[in-house]
C-alpha positions as CSV (number, residue, x, y, z in Angstrom):
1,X,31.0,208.7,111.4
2,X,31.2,208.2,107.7
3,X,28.5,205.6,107.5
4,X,26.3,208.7,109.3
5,X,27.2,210.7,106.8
6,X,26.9,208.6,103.6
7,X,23.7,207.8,105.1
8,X,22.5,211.3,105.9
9,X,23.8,211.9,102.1
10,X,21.7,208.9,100.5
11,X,18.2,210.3,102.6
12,X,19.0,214.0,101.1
13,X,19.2,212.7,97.4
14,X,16.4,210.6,98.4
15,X,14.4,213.3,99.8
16,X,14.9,215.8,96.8
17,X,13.5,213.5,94.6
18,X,10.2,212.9,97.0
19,X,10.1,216.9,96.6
20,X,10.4,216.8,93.0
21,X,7.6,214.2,92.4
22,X,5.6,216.1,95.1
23,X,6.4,219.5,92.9
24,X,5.3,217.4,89.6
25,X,2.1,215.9,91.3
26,X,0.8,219.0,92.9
27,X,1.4,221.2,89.8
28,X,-0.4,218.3,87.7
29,X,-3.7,219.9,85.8
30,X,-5.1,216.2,86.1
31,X,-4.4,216.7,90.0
32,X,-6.3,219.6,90.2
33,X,-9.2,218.0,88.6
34,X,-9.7,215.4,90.5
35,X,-8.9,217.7,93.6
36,X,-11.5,219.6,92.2
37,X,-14.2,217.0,91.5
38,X,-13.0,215.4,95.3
39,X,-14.1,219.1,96.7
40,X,-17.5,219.5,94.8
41,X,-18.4,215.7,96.0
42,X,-17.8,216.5,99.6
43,X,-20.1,219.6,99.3
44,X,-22.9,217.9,97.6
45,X,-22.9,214.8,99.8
46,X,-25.4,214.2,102.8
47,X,-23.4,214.7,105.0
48,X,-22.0,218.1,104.5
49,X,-25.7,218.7,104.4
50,X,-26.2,217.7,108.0
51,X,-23.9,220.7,108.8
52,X,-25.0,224.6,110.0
53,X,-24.2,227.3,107.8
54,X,-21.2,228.6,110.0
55,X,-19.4,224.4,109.1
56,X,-20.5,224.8,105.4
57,X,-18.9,228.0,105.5
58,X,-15.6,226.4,107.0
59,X,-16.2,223.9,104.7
60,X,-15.9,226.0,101.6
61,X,-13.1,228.2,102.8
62,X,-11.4,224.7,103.4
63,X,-12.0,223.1,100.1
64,X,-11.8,226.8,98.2
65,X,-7.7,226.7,99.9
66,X,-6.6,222.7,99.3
67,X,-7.8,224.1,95.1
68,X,-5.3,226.9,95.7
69,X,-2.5,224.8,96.7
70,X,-3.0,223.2,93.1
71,X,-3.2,226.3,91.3
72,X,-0.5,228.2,93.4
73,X,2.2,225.1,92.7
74,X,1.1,225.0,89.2
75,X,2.0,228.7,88.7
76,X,5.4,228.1,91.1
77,X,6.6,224.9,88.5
78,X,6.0,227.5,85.8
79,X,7.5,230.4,87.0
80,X,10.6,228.6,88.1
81,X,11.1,226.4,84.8
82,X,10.9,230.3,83.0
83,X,13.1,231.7,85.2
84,X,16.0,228.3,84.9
85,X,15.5,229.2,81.0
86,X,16.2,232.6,80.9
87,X,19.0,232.0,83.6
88,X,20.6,229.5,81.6
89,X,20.5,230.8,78.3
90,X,22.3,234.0,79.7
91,X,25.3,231.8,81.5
92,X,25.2,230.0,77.7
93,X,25.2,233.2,76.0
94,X,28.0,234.8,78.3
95,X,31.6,233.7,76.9
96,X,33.4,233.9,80.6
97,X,30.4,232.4,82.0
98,X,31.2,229.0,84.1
99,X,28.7,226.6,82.8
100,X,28.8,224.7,85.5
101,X,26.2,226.6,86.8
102,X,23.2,225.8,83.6
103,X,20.6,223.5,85.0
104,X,22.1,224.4,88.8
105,X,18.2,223.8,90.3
106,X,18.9,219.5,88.7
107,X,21.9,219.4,91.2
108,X,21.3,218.6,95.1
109,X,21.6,221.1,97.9
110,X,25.2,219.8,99.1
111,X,26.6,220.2,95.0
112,X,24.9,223.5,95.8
113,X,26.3,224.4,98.8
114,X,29.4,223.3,97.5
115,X,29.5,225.8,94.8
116,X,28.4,228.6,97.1
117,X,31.7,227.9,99.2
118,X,34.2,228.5,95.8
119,X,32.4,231.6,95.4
120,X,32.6,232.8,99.3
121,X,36.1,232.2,99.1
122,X,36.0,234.8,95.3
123,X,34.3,237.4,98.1
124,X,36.9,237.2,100.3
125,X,39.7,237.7,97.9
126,X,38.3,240.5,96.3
127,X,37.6,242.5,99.9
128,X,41.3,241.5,100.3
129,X,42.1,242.8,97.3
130,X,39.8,245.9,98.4
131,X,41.8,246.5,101.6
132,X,44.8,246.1,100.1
């Protein structure tokens, strides 16, 4: 049973870091480009010309979404990295703050999970202490 679970452990840490290059790859301007360029060769080749005009259409919806996927990710990786900033610089700034918490989205989803647990348990004192 513990070799399962140090197993199980050892494909989660190795998972979140397939994620994390995933997240860096598909947010990658250079990506993009050559998503881009892949997309535009496709629809200038012979035979996307071979197709009706109801496939080309298909076509170009298809190639217009796989280009969002790039830009949509980019804009994610942004957004979060703002969003980790501001979050940890208001833990840093706090004086009672537990600063275990700064770079929280660096840690894996059981040291996570883990931390959600002590602060379950902080809930259920305080409606104790509610009741009471």
């Amino acid at each position: 049973m513990k070799n399962i679970k140090k197993l199980y452990r050892h494909l989660e840490i190795s998972f979140e870091k397939l994620t994390s290059i995933a997240n860096l790859i598909l947010g990658n301007p250079i990506t993009f480009i050559l998503a881009f360029f892949t997309v535009i060769y496709w629809l200038c080749s012979k035979e996307f010309a071979q197709y009706s005009v109801h496939d080309k259409i298909g076509d170009l919806i298809l190639g217009l979404t796989f280009l969002t996927l790039f830009v949509i990710q980019k804009s994610f990786n942004r957004f979060s990295a703002s969003l980790h900033l501001k979050v940890n610089e208001l833990i840093a700034s706090h004086a009672d703050a537990n600063n275990k918490f700064i770079s929280i989205e660096e840690r894996t989803e059981h040291e996570t999970a883990e931390l959600s647990k002590e602060y379950e348990e902080l809930i259920e004192l305080a409606k104790e202490e509610k009741s009471d």
